[in-house]
N, C-alpha and C positions, 0 to 999 in steps of 0.2 A: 423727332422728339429728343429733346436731351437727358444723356442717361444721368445726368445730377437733379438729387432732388432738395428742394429749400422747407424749409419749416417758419412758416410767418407765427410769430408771437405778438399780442395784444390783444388788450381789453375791449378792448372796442371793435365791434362784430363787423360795421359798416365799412371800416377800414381791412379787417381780413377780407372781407369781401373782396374790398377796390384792387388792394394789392395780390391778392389770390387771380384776379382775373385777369391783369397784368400781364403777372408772370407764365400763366397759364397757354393764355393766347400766343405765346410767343414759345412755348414748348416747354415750358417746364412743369416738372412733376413736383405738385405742391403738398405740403399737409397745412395746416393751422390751429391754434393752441390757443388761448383764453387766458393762460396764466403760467408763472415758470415752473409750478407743478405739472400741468398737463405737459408744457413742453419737454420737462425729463422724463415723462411716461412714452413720450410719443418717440425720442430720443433713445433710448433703452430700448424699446421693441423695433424701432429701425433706426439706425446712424443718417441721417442726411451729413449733404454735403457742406450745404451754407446755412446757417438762421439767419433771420431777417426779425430784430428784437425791439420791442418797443419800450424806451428807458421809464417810465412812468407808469407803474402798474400796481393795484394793490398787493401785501402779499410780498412773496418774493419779487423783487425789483427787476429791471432788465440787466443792470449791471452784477448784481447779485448773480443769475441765470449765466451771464457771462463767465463771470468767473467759478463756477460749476463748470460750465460749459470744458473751459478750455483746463480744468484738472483733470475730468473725463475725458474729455474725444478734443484733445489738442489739433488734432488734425482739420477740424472742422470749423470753415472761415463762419465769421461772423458781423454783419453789418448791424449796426447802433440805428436809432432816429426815433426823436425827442422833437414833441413841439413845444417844450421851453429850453431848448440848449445853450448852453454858457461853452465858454473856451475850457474853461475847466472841467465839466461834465466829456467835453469831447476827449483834451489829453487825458482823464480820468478813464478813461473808455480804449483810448490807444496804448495808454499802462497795461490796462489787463489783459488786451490780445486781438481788438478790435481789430477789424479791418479796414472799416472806413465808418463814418457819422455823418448819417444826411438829415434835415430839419423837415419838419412834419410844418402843410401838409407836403406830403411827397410826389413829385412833380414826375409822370410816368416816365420823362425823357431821365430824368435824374437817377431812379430805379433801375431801369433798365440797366442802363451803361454801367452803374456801381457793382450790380450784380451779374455784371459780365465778367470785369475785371476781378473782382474777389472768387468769381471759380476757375478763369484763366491763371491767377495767383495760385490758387490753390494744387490747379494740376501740376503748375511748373515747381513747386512744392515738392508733390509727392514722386517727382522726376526724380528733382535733386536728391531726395531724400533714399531713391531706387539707387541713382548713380551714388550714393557717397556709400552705402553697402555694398553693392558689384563691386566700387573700388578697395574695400574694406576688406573683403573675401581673398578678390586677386593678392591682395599683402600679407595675408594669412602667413603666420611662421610654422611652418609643417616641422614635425620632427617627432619622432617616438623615441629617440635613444635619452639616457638618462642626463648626458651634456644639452641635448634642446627641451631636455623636461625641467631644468634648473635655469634653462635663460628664460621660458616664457615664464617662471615662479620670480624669477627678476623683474622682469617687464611689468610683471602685474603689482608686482610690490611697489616698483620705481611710478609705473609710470599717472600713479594718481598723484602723485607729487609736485613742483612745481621746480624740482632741484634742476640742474646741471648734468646734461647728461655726457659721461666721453666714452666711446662703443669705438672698439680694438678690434685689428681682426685684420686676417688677409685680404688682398683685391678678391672680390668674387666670391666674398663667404657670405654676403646679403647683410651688407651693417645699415643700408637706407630702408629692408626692411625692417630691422630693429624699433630705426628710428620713426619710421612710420605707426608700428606695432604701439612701441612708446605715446606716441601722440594720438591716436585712436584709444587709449587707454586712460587719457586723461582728462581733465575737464574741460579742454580745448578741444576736444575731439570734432566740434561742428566750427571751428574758425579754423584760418587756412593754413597750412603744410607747407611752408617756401624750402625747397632746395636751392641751395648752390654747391657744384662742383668748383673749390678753389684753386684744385691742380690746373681744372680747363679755361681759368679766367687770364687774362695777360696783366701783368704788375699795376701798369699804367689804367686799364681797364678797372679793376676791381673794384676800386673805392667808391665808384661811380654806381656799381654794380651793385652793391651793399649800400648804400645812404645816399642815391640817386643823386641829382645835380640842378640846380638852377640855370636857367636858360641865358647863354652868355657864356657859362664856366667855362667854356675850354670851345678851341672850333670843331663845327659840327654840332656844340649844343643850342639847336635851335627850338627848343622850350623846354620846360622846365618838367624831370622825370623822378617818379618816386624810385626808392631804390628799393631792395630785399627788404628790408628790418622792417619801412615803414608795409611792406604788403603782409607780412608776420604779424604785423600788429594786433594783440591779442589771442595770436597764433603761436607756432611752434616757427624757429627756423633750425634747418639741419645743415650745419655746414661742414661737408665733406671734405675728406681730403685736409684735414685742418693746419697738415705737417706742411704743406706746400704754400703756406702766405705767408708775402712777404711779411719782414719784422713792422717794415711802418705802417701796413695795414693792421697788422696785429696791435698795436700801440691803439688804435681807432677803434677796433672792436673790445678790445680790455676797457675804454671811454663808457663806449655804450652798457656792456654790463653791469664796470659801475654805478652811472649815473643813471642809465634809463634814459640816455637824451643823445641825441647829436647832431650836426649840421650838413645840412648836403653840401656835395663839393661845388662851390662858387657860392653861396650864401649864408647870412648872419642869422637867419631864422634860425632858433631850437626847434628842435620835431623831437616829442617825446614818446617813449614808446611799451609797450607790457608786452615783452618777448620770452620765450622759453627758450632756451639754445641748449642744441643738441650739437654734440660735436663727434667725428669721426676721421678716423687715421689709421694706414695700414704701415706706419714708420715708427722707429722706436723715439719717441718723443725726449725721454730722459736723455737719452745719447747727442741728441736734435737741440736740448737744452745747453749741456757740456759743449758740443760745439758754437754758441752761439746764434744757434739759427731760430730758436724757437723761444720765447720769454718764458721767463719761470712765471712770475705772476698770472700771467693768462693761461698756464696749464695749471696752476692752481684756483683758477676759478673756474675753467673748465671741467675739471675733472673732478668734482666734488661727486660722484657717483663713478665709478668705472665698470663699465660691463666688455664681458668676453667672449665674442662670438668665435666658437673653434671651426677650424677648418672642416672639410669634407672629409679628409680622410682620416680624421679623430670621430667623428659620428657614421661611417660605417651604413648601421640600420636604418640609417636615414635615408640612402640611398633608392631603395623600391619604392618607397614612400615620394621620392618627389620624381622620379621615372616617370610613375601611373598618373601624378599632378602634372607633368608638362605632358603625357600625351591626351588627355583631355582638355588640356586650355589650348593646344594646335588643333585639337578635332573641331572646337567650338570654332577658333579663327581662319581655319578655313572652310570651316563645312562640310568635314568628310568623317565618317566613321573612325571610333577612335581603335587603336592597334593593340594586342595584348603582349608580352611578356612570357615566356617559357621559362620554368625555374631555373635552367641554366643558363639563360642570356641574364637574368637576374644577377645571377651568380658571377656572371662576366663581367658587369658593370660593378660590381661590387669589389672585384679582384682590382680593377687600376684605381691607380692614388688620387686621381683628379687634382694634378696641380692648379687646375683656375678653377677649382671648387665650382660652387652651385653655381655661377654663369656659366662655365665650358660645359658642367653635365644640361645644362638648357638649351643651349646650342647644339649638344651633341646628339637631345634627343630629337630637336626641331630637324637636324640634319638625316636622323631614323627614321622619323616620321614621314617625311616628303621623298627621301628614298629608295626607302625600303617597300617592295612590291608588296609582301605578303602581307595579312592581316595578322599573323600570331610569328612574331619576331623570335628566331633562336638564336645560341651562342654564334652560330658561324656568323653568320649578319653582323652581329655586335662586334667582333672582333675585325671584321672586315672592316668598318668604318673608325676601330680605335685607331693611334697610331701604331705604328711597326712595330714589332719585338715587345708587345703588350702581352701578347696569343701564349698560353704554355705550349711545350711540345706538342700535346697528346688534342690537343685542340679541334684538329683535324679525324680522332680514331672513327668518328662512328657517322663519318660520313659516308655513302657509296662510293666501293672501288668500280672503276670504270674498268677500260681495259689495261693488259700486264705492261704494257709501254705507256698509259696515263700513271699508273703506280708506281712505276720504277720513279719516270718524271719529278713524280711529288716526293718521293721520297728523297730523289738527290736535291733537290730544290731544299727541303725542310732542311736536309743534313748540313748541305753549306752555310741556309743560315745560320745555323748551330753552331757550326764551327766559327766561322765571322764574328758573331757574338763572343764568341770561349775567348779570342783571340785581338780582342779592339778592332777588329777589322781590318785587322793589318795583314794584305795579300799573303805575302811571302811566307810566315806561321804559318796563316791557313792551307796554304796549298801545300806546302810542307808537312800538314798533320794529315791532309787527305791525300796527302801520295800524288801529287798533281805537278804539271810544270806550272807557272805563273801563267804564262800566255793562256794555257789551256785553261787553268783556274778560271780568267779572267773572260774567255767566250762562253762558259757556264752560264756564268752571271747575266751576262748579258743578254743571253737565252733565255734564262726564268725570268726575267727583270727583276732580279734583286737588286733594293735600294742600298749603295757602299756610301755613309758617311763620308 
């Protein structure tokens, strides 16, 4: 039996009957209603899945009921049928949220198949609807420090606008999540999200790539491709990397802003279009300008809002916070219990600068996470997997001494590095400050495996 249930509405008892038995016989769990009051009563004390409504009804009408219907429980398909319907009763009916309009009387084979496809529709529906929050979550902009408590009071302000957005900021400080944040925040939030990276496209490529091409334009175009702008359309596009296109592509997309139109490459046709454009760049644009590499105009139509995504090691307390969110999103995708954190691997991670900001610390905990043995991760671990010369001295103090020949060991091993570091790693100092020959310095080394620049 199917776990969807329908609500047949209509006046006419004989017809709940025919259609109640229908649907019945075939597995489904039915109610039925006399009028579109009883149907919001029946509605209100359980939600089905589909109505099945009859447009001709005293009272509240069927399309009336519809349009109820879909202010309350939007979620909930709804199939029409009128045994006087006109083309206009039906688009009348697909206005308000219908599903489909079948003509009375209703032919079981007709029923059937309609109300298959309007609960197949509906599940794939409430898929999409699961998938576009999973995806909404994963983009989530994490931060408690007072620089991510000002860009998401940005976000929220910007991003119900309809402005131009230009989002600054290092490689790897998360400007695609900005701009994703941005267009989840807006009233485009359910039309589509197009990226292009413009650094990874090739000159020759691009234009193709952004306002597709007619079939013929160039060899190899063997039919005819929409490009970026038109898949955007009514959407958001984010075009990253903004510093790195060429000037003649820039010349075409300053077109499009302006006019809202443009031509794919090899055809006469206009393709007009309702785009948002987000832009981003980790280059200094004004300097990009003065050299001629980048149009003033089009950074002035780009940048009519500018937002500042700071680096990693300007937010700091940001740091635990997305630690504990990548080792949860690797627990989920591989299916293994997630890892904890000791206050001082905390503290570890919090001490290096993360020059590739929030990518390298993502990578760095995906690389902790797979491994690292234990389930509650300390400073040694963490420092073991930074790179070299991250570690303070004392790094090591409260570890177990082993035996007085492991101790001596590590402690000449620590001291050289020390030295090497004081010294640029220049032998001849260093052996000279530890009292050493060169040669001899130099089979130390090689003994502990110290890495020499």
């Amino acid at each position: 039996m199917s776990d969807e249930s329908i609500l047949i509405v209509d006046d006419e008892k004989n017809i709940l009957s025919t259609i109640s038995m229908a649907l019945k016989s075939n597995g489904y769990a039915v109610r039925t209603a006399e009028s579109g009051a009883k149907a919001l009563e029946e509605q209100a004390a359980a939600e089905c899945s589909l109505g099945v409504f009859d447009i001709m009804m005293p009272g509240m009408d069927g399309l009336e009921l519809l349009r109820v219907f879909k202010e309350k429980w939007p979620n909930t398909a709804v199939i029409m049928m009128s045994g006087h319907g006109t083309i206009s009763t039906a688009v009348e009916a697909t206005k308000l949220g219908a599903y489909d309009f079948i003509e009375k009387p209703v032919s079981r084979e007709k029923l059937l198949l309609t109300v298959k496809r309007a609960i197949e529709f509906r599940r794939l529906e409430k898929e999409n609807i699961a998938l576009r929050d999973e995806v909404r979550q994963k983009h989530d902009i994490i931060g408690e420090s007072s620089a991510m408590k000002e860009l998401v009071r940005r976000i929220m302000t910007v991003g119900n606008s309809q402005s131009r957005v230009m989002i600054r900021g290092e490689n790897g400080v998360g400007k695609e999540l900005v701009a994703r944040a941005l267009h989840n925040a807006s009233p485009r939030r359910d039309r589509p999200f197009i990226k292009v990276n413009c650094a990874a496209i090739p000159h020759e490529l691009i234009e193709s790539e952004l306002f597709g091409h007619e079939k013929g334009a160039f060899t190899g175009a063997a039919a005819m491709r929409r490009g970026k702008f038109e898949a955007a359309n009514k959407g958001t596009i984010f075009l990253d990397e903004i510093g790195d296109m060429h000037l003649d592509t820039q010349a075409k997309v300053l077109r499009v802003l302006q006019e809202h139109e443009f031509h794919r490459v090899g055809g006469d046709n206009t393709v007009k279009v309702d785009v948002r454009v987000i832009a981003a760049t980790n280059k200094d644009l004004e300097a990009e300008i003065k050299s001629n590499r980048f149009r003033e105009d089009l950074y002035f139509r780009l940048n009519v809002i500018p937002i500042y995504v700071p680096p990693l090691r300007e937010r700091r307390a940001d740091i635990p916070l997305f630690a504990r969110h990548f080792f949860r999103q690797f627990a989920d995708e591989y299916g293994r219990p997630s890892k904890q954190l000791t206050e001082s691997a905390v503290e570890a991670l919090m001490d290096y600068s993360w020059p590739g900001n929030v990518r390298e610390l993502q990578n760095f905990m995906e690389r902790l996470f797979i491994m690292a043995e234990e389930p509650v991760i300390e400073a040694k671990t963490v420092y073991g997997h930074l790179p070299e010369g991250v570690a303070p001295d004392d790094w090591r103090s409260d570890a177990p001494l082993g035996s007085l020949k492991e101790s001596m060991n590590l402690f000449e091993k620590e001291l050289i590095e020390k030295k090497l570091k004081e010294h640029g790693f220049n032998i001849s100092e260093t052996a000279r400050s530890l009292q050493l020959e060169r040669s001899h310095l130099y089979k130390k080394i090689k003994a502990h495996g110290i890495r020499v620049p």
